[in-house]
C-alpha positions, -999 to 999 in steps of 0.1 A, spaced: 0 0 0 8 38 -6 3 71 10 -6 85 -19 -36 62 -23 -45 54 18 -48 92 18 -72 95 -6 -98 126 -4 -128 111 -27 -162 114 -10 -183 85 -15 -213 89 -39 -208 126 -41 -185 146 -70 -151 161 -57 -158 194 -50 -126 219 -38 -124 223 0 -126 257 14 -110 266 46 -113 232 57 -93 205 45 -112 178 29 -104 154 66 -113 187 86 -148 188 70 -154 149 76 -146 156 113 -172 184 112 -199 165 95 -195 138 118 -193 157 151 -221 182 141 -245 148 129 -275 138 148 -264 102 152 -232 114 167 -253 135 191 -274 107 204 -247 90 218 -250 110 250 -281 93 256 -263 55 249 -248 35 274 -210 30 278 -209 7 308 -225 24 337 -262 32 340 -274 66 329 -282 88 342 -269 88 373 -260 102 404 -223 102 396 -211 115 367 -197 86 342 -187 80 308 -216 80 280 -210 69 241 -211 106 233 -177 114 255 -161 80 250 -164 87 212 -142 123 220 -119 108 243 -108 79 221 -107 108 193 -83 128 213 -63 101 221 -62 87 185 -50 118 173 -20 117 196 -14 83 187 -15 94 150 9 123 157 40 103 175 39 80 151 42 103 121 70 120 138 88 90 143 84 76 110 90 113 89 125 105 99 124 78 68 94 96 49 93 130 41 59 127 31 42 117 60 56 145 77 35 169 48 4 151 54 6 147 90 -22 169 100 -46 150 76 -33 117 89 -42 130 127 -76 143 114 -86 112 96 -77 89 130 -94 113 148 -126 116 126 -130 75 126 -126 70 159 -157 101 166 -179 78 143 -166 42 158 -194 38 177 -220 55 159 -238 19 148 -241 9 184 -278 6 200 -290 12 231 -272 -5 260 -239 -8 248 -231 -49 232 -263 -62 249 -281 -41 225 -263 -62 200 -270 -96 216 -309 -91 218 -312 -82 183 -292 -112 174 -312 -131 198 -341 -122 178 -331 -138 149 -314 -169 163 -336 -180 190 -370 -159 193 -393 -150 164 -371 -137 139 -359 -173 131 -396 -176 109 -372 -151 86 -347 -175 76 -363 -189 46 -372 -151 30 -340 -137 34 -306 -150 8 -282 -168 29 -254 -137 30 -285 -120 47 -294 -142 71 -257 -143 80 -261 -100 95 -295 -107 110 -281 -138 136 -252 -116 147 -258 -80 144 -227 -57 144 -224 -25 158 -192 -17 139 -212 -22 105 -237 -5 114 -212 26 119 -205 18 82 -240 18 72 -248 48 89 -221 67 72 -225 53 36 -266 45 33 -289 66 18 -318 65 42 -350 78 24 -354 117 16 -317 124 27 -285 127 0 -269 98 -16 -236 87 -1 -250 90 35 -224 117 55 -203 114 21 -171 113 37 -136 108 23 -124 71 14 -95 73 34 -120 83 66 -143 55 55 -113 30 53 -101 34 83 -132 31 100 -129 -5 91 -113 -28 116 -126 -59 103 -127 -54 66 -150 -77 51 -189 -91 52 -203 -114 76 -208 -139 54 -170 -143 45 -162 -136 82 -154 -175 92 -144 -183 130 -140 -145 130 -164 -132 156 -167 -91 144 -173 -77 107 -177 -45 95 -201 -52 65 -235 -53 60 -245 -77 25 -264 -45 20 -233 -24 19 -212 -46 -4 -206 -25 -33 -200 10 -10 -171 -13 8 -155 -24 -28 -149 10 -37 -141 25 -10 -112 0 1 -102 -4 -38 -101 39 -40 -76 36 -13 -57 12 -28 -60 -18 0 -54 -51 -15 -72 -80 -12 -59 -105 8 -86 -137 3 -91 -144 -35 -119 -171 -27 -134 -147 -1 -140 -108 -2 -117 -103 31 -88 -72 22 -61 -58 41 -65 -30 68 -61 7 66 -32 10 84 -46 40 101 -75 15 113 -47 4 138 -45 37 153 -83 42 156 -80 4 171 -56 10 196 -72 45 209 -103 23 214 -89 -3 234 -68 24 260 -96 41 265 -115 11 273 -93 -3 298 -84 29 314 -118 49 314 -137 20 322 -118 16 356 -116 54 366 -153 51 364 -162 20 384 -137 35 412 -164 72 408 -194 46 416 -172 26 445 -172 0 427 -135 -5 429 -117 7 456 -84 34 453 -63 9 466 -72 -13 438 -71 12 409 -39 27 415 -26 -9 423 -38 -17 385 -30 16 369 10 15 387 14 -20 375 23 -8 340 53 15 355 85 -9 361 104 4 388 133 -15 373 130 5 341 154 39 341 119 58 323 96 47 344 120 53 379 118 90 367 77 89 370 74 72 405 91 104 413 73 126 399 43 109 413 57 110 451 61 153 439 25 152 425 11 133 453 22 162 478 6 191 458 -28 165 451 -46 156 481 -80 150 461 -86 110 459 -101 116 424 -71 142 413 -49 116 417 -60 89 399 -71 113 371 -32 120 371 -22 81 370 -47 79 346 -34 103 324 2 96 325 -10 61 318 -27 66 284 5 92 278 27 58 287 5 36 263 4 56 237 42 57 231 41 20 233 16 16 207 33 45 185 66 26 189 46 -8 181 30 5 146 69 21 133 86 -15 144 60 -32 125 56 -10 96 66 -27 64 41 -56 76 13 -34 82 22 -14 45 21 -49 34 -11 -61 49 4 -90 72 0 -72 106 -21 -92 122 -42 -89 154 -42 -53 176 -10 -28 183 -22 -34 218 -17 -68 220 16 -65 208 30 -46 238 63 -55 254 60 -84 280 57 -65 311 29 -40 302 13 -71 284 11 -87 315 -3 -56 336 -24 -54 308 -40 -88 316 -42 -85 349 -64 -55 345 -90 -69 317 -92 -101 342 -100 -76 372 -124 -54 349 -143 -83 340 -148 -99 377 -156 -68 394 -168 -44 366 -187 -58 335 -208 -88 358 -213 -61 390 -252 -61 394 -253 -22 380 -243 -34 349 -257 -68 345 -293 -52 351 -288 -25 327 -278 -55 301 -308 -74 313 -330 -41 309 -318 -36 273 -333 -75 268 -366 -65 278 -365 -32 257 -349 -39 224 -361 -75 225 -401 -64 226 -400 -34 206 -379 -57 178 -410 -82 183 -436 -59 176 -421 -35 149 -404 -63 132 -443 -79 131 -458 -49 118 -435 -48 87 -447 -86 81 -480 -81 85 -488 -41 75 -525 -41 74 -537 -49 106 -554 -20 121 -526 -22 150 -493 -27 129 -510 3 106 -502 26 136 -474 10 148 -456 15 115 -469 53 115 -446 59 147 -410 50 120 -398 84 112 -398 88 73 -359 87 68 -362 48 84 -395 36 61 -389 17 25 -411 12 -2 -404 -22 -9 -417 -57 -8 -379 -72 2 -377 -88 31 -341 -79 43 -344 -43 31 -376 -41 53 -362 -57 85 -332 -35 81 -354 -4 81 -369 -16 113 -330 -25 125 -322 13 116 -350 26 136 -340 6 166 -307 13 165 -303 47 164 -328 51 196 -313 67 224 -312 42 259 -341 69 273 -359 68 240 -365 32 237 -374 26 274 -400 58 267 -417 34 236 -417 4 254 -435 19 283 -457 35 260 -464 4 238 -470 -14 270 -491 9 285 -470 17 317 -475 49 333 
């Protein structure tokens, strides 16, 4: 792959048209961050119930911190590697703008309450009343209905032209587009993969973008290409703010204890390393000036993501001609040197016992069941059977840009998917109430 191509400032569906101001990566950012969609996230669950008492981490502000920190990642690594290429130093402010725009719009295809939103609509198809479906549907089709994906529905939001707005969707760049893609190819051709990032529906918009950048194909037999390798930067801001955030906000809600987080957070500075003996000292001089129990750890975490994001810079430049090449496989993170590695496990495996199964969240996950799992039941009946007296006004509450004039199955149950989907956590407990007639 080339820079020259990866860098590539075609909008999808939509004629080239000069930027002003605004570089052509500048105005993606701006389309994205001033979109509805990207709005409603502040209303979608991260982890923690909202709202709440305390104040915790939403889609909405996940979405700008793993933007802010993708950008940095974007910049380190562009400085290190302008030493060999003169041209990435030229185009480093559209490399750090396109990182930053993919990761804003990473999460954009999420429903409500976070992956359990994903699970029920899966659910729907694989063990409720969805499974009727099967034999109406192609087989590729079937394949997105039994295991819904949030990351290709970020790609469908930002490609699909939903009904009276422009073609292209947010007609973004190719290069933006292409790095949104983590897992670059369909479900169908997905194999013991468990993520995609493509819809059957979105087949053709995935061709051309990847092909206008220039990514090879990397399956003959099976339409599975190579990665963007900005997508690794978007990746690994993902996946720090995940582990970090995640914890600085369980400790907010009590739910793990100071002694515990700062025990997880300092397990990634070796006291045996000469760089990291020169921050237990600084810490010792911050620690004097910061009384404030939530100060501090804002401070570990911060010099924490600083730490991380110099390993994962220094991970993408060691790797570079096999990522240029397509063969980088699996996550910069889970590449990192043995002894953050291993801190790095230890946290996950203490995130998941006392975080992701603490009652809080399992009955948030539980509520999203209930939710998504009856309003798919009724709304995915009305589009089967339109002309009951009830599905007639059930259909009336889909908003025009989510309704299809079609007799296709799949198109049809993806309309009632979009609508779904792009509900806010407060908005879809709001219809279910209403649909069940609770006060």
């Amino acid at each position: 792959m080339n820079w020259t191509d990866l860098l590539s400032n075609k909008r999808y569906a939509q004629p080239h048209k000069s930027a002003d101001i605004r570089s052509s990566f500048q105005r993606d950012y701006d389309r994205i961050i001033f979109s509805s969609p990207f709005r409603r996230l502040q209303n979608k669950t991260q982890v923690f119930p909202l709202p709440g008492a305390q104040t915790v981490h939403n889609r909405l502000t996940h979405s700008l911190e793993v933007a802010s920190v993708g950008r940095s990642i974007a910049c380190r690594t562009v400085e290190k590697l302008s030493k060999k290429d003169d041209y990435l130093k030229e185009r480093q402010s559209d490399i750090e703008t396109i990182v930053a725009s993919a990761c804003l719009a990473h999460d954009l295809g999420n429903p409500p309450f976070g992956h359990s939103g994903e699970d029920t609509i899966s659910s729907f198809f694989n063990d409720w009343k969805g499974m009727e479906l099967k034999d109406k549907v192609l087989p590729e089709q079937w394949s997105d209905l039994i295991a819904f994906e949030g990351n290709a529905n970020a790609f469908r939001q930002l490609t699909h032209q939903f009904t009276g707005r422009r073609a292209g969707g947010f007609s973004l760049t190719a290069a933006t587009l292409a790095t949104l893609l983590k897992y670059p190819y369909p479900s169908f051709d997905k194999g013991d993969r468990k993520k995609y990032n493509v819809f059957y529906s979105e087949i053709e918009a995935f061709k051309e973008v990847v092909e206008e950048c220039g990514i090879p194909r990397i399956d003959d037999e099976h339409l599975v290409y190579a990665r963007h390798p900005l997508s690794f930067m978007m990746e690994a801001a993902d996946d720090i703010c995940y582990l970090v955030l995640d914890m600085e906000d369980a400790h907010r809600r009590g739910i793990v204890s100071t002694e515990a987080i700062e025990k997880c957070f300092l397990s990634f500075f070796n006291p045996k390393n000469t760089k990291d003996m020169s921050f237990y000292k600084h810490k010792e001089e911050a620690y004097l000036d910061v009384t404030d129990i939530n100060e501090r750890i804002a401070f570990l975490r911060a010099t924490l993501i600083n730490k991380l994001v110099n390993c994962v810079s220094d991970i993408f430049v060691k790797n570079y001609e096999p990522i240029m090449e397509g063969r980088f496989e699996k996550s910069l993170i889970s590449h990192l040197p043995e002894y953050e590695k291993n801190a790095l496990d230890q946290c996950r495996k203490a995130s998941i016992e006392h975080i992701y199964r603490h009652p809080s969240v399992v009955k948030i996950e539980l509520t999203g069941f209930n939710v998504i799992g009856s309003l798919m039941e009724v709304f995915i009946g009305a589009i089967l059977y339109p002309d009951t007296p009830y599905n007639k006004k059930l259909l009336s509450l889909i908003p025009e840009q989510f309704k299809v004039a079609t007799d296709d199955t799949y198109t049809r149950v993806q309309s009632v998917i979009d609508f779904i989907s792009n509900m806010t956590d407060l908005y879809a407990v709001k219809l279910y109430k209403d649909l069940s007639g609770i006060d």
